[in-house]
C-alpha positions as CSV (number, residue, x, y, z in Angstrom):
1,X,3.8,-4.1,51.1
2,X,3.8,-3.5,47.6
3,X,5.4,-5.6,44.6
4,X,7.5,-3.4,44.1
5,X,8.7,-2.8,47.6
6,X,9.4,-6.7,48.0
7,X,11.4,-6.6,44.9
8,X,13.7,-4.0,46.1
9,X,12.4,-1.2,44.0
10,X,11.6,1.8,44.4
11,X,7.7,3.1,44.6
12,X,6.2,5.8,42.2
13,X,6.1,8.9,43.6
14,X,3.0,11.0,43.7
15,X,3.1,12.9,40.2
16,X,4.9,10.6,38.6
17,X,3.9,9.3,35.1
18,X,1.3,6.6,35.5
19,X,2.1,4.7,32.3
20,X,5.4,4.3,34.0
21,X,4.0,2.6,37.2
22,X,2.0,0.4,35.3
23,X,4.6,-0.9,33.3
24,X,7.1,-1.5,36.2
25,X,3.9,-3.3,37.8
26,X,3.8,-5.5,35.1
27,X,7.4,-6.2,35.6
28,X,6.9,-7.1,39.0
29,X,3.8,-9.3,38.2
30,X,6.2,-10.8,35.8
31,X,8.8,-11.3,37.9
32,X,7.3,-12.6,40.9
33,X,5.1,-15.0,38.7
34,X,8.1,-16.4,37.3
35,X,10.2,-16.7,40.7
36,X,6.7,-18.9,41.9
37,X,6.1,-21.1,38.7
38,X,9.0,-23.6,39.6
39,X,7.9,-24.2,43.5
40,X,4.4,-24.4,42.4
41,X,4.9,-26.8,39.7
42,X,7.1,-29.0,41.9
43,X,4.0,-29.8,44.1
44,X,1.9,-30.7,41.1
45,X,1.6,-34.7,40.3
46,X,1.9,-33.7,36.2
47,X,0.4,-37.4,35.9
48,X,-2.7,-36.6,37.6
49,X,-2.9,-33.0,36.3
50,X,-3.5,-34.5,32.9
51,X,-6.5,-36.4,34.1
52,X,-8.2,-33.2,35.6
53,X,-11.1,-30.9,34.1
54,X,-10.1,-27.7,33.5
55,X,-12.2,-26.6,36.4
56,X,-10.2,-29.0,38.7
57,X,-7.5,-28.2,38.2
58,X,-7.9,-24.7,38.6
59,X,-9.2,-25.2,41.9
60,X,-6.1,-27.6,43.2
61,X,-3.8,-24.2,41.3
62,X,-5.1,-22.0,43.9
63,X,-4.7,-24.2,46.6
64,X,-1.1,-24.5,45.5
65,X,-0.5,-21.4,44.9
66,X,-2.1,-20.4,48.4
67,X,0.3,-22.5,50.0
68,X,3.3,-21.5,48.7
69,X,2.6,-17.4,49.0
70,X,2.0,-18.7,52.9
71,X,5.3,-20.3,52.7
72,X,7.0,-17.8,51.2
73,X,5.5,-14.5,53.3
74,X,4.7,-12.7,50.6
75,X,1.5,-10.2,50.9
76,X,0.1,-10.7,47.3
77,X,-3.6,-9.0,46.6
78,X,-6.3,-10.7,45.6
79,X,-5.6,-10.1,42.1
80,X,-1.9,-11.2,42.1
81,X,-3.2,-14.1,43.3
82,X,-5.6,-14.8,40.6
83,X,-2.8,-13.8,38.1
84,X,-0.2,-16.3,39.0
85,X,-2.9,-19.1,38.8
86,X,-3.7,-18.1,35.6
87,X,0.0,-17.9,34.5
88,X,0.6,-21.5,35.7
89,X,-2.7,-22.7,34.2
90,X,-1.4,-21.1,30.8
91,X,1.8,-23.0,30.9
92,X,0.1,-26.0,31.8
93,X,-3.1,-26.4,29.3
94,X,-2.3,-23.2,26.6
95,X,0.3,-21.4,25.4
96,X,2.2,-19.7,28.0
97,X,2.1,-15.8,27.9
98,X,0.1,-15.6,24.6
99,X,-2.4,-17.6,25.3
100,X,-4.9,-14.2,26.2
101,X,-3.8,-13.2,22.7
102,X,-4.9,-16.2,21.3
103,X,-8.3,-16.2,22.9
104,X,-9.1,-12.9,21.4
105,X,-11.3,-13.0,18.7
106,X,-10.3,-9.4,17.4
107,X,-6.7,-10.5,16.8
108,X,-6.1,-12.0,13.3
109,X,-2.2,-12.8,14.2
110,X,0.9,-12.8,16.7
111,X,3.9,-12.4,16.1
112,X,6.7,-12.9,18.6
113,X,10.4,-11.4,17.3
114,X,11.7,-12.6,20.5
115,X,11.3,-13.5,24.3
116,X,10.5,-9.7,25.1
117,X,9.1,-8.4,21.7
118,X,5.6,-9.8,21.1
119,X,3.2,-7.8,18.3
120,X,-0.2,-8.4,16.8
121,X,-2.3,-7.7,14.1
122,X,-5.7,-6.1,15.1
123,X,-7.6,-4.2,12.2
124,X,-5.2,-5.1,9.6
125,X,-2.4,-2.5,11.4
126,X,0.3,-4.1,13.7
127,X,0.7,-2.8,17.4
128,X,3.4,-4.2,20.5
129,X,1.8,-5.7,23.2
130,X,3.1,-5.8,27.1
131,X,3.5,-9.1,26.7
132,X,6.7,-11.3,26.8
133,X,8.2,-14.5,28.1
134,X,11.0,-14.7,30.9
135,X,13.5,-15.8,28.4
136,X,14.7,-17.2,25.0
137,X,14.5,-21.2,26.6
138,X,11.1,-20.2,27.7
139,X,10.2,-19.3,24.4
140,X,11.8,-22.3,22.8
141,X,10.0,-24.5,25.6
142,X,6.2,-22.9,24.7
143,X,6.8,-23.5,21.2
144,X,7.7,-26.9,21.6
145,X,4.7,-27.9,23.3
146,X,2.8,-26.3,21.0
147,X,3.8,-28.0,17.9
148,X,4.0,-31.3,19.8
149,X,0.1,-31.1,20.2
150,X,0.7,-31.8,16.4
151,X,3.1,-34.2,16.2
152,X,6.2,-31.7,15.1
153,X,9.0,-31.1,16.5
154,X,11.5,-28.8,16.8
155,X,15.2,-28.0,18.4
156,X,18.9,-27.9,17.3
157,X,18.4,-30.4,14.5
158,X,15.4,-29.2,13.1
159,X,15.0,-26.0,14.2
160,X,12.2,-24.6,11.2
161,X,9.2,-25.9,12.1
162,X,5.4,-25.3,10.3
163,X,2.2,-26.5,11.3
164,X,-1.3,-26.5,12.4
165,X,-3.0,-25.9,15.6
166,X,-6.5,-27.9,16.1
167,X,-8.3,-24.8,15.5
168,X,-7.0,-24.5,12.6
169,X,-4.4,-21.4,13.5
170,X,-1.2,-21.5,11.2
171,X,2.0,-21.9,13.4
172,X,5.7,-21.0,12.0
173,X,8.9,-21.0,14.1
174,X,12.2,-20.8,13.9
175,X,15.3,-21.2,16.6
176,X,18.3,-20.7,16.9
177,X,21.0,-21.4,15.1
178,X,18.6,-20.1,12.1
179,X,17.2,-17.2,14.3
180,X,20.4,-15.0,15.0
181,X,18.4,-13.0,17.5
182,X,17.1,-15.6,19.1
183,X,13.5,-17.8,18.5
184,X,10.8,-16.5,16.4
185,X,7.1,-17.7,16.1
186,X,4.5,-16.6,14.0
187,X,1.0,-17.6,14.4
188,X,-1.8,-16.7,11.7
189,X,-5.4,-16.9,13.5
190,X,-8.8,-17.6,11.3
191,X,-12.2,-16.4,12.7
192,X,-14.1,-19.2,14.3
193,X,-16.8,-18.4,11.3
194,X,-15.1,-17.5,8.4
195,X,-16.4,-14.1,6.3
196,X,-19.5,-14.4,4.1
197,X,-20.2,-12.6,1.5
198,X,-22.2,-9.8,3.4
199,X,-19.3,-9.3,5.7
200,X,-17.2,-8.5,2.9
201,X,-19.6,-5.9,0.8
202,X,-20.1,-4.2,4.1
203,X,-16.1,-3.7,5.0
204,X,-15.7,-2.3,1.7
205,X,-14.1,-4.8,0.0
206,X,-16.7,-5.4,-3.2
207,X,-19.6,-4.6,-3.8
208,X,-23.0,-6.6,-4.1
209,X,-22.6,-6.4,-8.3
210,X,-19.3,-8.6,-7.7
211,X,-20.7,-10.5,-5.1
212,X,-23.7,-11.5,-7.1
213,X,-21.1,-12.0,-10.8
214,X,-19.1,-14.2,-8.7
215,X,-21.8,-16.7,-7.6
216,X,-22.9,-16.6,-11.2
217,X,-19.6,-17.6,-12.0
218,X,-18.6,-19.8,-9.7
219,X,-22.3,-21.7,-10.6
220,X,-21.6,-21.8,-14.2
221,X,-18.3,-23.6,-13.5
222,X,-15.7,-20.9,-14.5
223,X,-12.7,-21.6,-13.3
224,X,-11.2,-18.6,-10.9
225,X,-7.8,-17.8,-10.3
226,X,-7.2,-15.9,-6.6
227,X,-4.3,-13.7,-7.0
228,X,-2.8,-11.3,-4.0
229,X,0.2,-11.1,-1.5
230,X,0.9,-12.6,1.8
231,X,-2.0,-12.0,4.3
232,X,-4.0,-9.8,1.4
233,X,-7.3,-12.2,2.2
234,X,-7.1,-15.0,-0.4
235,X,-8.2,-17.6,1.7
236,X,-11.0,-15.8,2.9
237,X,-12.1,-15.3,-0.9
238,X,-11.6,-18.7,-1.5
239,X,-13.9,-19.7,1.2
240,X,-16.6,-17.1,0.1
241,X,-16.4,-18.4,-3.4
242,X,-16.6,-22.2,-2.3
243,X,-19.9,-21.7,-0.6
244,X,-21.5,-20.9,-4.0
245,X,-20.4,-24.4,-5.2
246,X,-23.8,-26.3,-5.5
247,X,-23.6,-29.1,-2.5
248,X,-24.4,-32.2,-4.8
249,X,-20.8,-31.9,-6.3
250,X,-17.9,-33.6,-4.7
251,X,-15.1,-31.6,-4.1
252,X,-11.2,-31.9,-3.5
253,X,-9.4,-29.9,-1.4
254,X,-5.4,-29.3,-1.3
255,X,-3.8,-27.5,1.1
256,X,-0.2,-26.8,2.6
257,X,-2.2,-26.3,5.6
258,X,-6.2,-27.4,6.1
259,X,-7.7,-23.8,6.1
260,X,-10.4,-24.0,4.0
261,X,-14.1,-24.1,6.1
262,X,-16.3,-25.8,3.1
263,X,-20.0,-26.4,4.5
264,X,-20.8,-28.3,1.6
265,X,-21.8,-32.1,2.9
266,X,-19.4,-34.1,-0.3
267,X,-16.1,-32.6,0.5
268,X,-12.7,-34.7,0.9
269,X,-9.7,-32.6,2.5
270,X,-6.3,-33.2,1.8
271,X,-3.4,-31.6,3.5
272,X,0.4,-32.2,2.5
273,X,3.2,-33.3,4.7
274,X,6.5,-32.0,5.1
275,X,9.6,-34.5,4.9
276,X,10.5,-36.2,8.3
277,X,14.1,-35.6,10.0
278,X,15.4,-38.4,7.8
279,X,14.0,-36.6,4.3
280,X,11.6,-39.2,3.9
281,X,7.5,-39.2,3.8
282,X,6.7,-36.2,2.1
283,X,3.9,-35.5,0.4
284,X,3.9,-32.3,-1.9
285,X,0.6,-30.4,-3.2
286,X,1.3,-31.6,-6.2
287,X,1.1,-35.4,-5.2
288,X,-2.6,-34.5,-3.9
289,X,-3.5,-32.7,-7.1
290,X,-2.7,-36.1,-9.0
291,X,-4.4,-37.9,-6.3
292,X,-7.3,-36.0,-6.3
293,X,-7.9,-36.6,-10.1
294,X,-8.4,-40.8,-9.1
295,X,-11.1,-39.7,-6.2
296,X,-13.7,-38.7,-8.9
297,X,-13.9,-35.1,-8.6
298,X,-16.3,-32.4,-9.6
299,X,-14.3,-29.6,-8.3
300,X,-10.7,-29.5,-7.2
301,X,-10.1,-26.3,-5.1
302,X,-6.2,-25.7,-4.4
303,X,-5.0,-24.0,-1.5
304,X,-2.2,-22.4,-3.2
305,X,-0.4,-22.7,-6.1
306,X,3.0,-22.5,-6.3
307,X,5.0,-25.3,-8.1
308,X,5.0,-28.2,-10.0
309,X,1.1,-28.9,-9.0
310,X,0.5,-26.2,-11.2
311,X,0.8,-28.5,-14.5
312,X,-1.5,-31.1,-13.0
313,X,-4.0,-28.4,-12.3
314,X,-4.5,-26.8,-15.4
315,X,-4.4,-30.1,-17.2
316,X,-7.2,-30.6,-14.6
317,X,-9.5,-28.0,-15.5
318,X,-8.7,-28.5,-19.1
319,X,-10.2,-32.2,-19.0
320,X,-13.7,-31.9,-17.8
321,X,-12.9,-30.5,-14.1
322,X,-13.6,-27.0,-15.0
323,X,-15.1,-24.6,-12.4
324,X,-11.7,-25.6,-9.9
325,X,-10.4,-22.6,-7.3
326,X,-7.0,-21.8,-6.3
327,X,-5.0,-19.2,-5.1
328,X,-1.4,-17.9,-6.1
329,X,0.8,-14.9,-5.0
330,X,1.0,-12.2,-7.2
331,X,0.9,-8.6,-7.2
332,X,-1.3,-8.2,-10.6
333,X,-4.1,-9.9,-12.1
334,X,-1.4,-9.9,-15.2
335,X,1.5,-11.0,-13.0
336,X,-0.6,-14.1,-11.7
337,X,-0.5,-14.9,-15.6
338,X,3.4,-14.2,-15.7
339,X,3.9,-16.1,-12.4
340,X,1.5,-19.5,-14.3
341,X,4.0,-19.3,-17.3
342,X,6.7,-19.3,-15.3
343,X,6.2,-22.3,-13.0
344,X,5.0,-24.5,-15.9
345,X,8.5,-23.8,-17.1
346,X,9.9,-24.9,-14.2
347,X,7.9,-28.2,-14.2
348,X,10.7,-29.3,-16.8
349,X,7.7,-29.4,-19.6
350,X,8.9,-29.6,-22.9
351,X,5.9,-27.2,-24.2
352,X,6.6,-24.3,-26.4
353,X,6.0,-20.6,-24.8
354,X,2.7,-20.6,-26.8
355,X,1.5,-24.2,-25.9
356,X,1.4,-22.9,-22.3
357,X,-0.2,-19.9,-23.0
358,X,-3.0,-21.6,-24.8
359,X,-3.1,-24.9,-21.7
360,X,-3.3,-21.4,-19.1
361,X,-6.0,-19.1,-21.2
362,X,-8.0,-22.8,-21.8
363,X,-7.8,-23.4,-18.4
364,X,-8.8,-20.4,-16.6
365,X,-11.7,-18.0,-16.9
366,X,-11.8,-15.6,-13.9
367,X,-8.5,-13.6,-12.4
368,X,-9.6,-11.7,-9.1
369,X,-6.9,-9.8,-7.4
370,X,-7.1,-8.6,-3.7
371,X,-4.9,-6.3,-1.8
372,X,-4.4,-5.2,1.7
373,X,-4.1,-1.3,1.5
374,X,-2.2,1.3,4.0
375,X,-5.6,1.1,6.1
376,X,-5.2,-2.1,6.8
377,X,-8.2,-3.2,4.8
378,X,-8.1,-5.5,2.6
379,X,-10.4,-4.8,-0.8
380,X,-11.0,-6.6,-4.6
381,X,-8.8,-4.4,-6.5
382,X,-9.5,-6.2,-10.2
383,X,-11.4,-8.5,-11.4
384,X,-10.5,-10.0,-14.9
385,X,-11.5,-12.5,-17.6
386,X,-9.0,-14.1,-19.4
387,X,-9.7,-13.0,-23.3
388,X,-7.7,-14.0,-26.5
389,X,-4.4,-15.0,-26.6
390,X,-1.8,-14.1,-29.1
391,X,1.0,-15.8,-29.6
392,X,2.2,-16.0,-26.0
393,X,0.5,-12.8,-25.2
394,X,-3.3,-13.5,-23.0
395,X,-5.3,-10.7,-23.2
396,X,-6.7,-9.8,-19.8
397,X,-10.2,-8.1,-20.0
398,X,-11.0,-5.9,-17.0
399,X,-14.7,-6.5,-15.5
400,X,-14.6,-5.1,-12.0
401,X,-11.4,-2.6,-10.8
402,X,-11.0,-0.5,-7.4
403,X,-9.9,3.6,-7.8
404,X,-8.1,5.1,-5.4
405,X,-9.4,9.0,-5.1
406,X,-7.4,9.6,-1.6
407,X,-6.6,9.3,1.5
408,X,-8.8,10.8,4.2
409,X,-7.4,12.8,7.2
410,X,-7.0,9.4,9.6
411,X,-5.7,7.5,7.0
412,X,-8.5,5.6,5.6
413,X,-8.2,4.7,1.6
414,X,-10.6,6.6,-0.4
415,X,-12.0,4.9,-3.6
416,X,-14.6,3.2,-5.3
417,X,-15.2,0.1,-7.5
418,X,-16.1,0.2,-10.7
419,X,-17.2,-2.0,-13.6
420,X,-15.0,-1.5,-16.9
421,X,-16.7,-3.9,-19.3
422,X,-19.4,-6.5,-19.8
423,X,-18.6,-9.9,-18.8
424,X,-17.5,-11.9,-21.8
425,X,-18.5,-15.2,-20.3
426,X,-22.3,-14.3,-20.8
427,X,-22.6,-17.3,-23.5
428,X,-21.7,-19.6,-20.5
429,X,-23.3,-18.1,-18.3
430,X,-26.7,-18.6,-20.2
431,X,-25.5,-22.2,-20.9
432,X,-25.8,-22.6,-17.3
433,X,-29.4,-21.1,-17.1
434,X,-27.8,-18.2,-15.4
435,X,-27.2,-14.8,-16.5
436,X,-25.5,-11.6,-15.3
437,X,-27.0,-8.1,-15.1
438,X,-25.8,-5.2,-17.5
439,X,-22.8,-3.0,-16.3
440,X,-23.0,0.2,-13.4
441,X,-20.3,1.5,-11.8
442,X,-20.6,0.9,-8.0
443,X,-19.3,3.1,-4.9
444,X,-16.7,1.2,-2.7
């Protein structure tokens, strides 16, 4: 007898849509997965479930779950079999219905809008999945045990929650009363070996000219401002740049949330802390900036910048810790110098407009600026060093840019990248015993 038959539902008929009787067998996996979880758990000992090997514990699942089919007369296949096992496995040791998406290397994030509306990001373009939980306290319940892996919490009383998963996956949820429609969760993934250099000239997004001004830079201790939106690929760039970092320095690292990979063997990691229910205990990115000027630094590489650490920083690379990284949102290699000026005014400084201008163009010697296009891919659109300031105008001067010539016939962004001017940093570049190659425009 068929799933569906059991259920009280009506077969396909021959001729009728396939994508339809696959969906409504879904369903019925779904259903009669969830109508068996709560029998089946009930004859687990969860004390001596958590002392079992994964393997183990498998094996005693489809013992269980053997059992209670028997119990309950059900003809279930082979198949259905295997999936409820790995359902129940799922909510016991992962993370409930997403846990397949999770283990999929080709997905970069998942994004649940609610119990039944799960989408992901595959190739930089978003797509729905058939995937969803039984209901919004299911939801709540799989995102509690996730963050409690943690030490977070959330529920009524805190119901915005932000953290990180042991691999290092960036989790964000929010409940109701917050959600109106019900819980959300977002989860940002990070490759289990993070992008080199290669990776990147052969996606498109620079070429081997940037690749090889950037090392050159980063080894002459220029100090490089990452600019770009939400999800555009600054961490990435900031691991790519950090490799370049010679491995007898000591570096610092700040960070909302430990991303950063360094390979280097003299790196300290620091990661802030959010306030506890109370208000109390938090530590800001800013109080590890300050910190990490006491821990004898070579480098200080900022996760992102987007406050009051911002002072401490430049200060930073303005007092012998220049060749620092950091990222900041921005849309412009001239709004991330709009976007500086304004957050040191917000740091309640008493500096004149033209004071911070000269701490910002002092302090900095590389802007890079990276997109994520229509396509999906994400590319270096400018790269810029910061030239002479006027007043409280920096001048910007463009090295590296990407044009657009198109779009092709599936969608894909047509350009190339180009170099606009010499670098004007070859002084320090030679200082360093380094030096970079004349200019030649570059296909992309």
């Amino acid at each position: 007898m068929r799933l569906a038959e059991r259920l009280g539902r009506p077969s396909a008929q021959p001729g009728q849509a396939s994508a339809s009787f696959v969906q409504d067998s879904a369903r019925d996996l779904a259903s009669i997965t969830a109508g068996l979880h709560s029998r089946i758990l009930d004859k687990l000992d969860l004390a001596v479930v958590a002392q079992l090997s994964a393997e183990d514990l498998r094996t005693r699942l489809k013992i269980i779950v053997e059992q209670v089919i028997l119990a309950e007369r059900l003809a279930v296949s082979d198949s259905e079999r295997e999936a409820v096992v790995v359902s129940v496995l799922d909510e016991l040791t992962g993370h409930g219905p997403i846990e397949t998406l999770l283990n999929d290397p080709t997905i970069s994030d998942v994004l649940v809008n609610g119990y039944d509306k799960v989408f992901i990001e595959r190739a930089g373009k978003l797509v729905k999945v058939d995937v969803r939980f039984r209901d919004d306290r299911h939801l709540i319940h799989t995102i509690q045990r996730m963050v409690a892996k943690v030490g977070r919490r959330v529920d009524e009383s805190s119901p915005m929650v932000d953290a990180r998963l042991p691999d290092g996956s960036r989790v964000n949820a929010i409940i109701p009363p917050l959600a109106v429609d019900g819980p959300s969760l977002s989860i940002r993934r990070f490759g289990s070996k993070p992008l080199e250099a290669k990776d990147l000239v052969r996606n498109g997004a620079m070429t081997e000219e940037m690749v090889r001004y950037l090392e050159i830079a980063v080894k002459a201790k220029c100090s490089i401002l990452i600019a770009g939106g939400t999800g555009a690929g600054k961490t990435t760039l900031l691991n790519m740049l950090s490799a370049y970092i010679p491995s007898d320095e000591r570096i610092i690292s700040a960070e909302d949330a430990a991303e950063l990979r360094m390979l280097q063997p003299h790196v300290v990691r620091l990661e802030a802390r959010p306030p506890n229910l109370e208000g109390k205990g938090e530590v800001t990115i800013r109080d590890l900036v300050r910190n990490a000027l006491r821990m004898r630094p070579d480098r200080i590489v900022v996760g992102e910048v987007r406050g009051g650490e911002v002072l401490d920083m430049l200060q930073a690379m303005n007092t012998g810790h220049d060749g620092s990284l950091a990222t900041i949102h921005a849309n412009s290699a001239e709004d991330a110098v709009s976007r500086l000026m304004t957050m040191l005014g917000m740091t309640g400084t008493t500096f004149s407009e033209e004071t911070m201008a000269t701490l910002i163009s002092r302090a900095v010697h590389v802007i890079m600026h990276v997109s994520r296009m229509q396509d999906g891919k994400r590319r270096i659109t400018a790269i810029s060093e910061i030239g002479a300031q006027t007043g409280t105008q920096i001048q910007l001067v463009p090295i590296y840019a990407y044009e657009r010539t198109g779009l092709s016939a599936d969608g894909t962004v047509l350009g190339r990248h180009v170099q606009r001017n010499h670098t004007t940093l070859n002084s320090r570049f030679r200082a360093a015993g380094l030096q970079h190659g004349a200019p030649g425009d570059q296909g992309g």
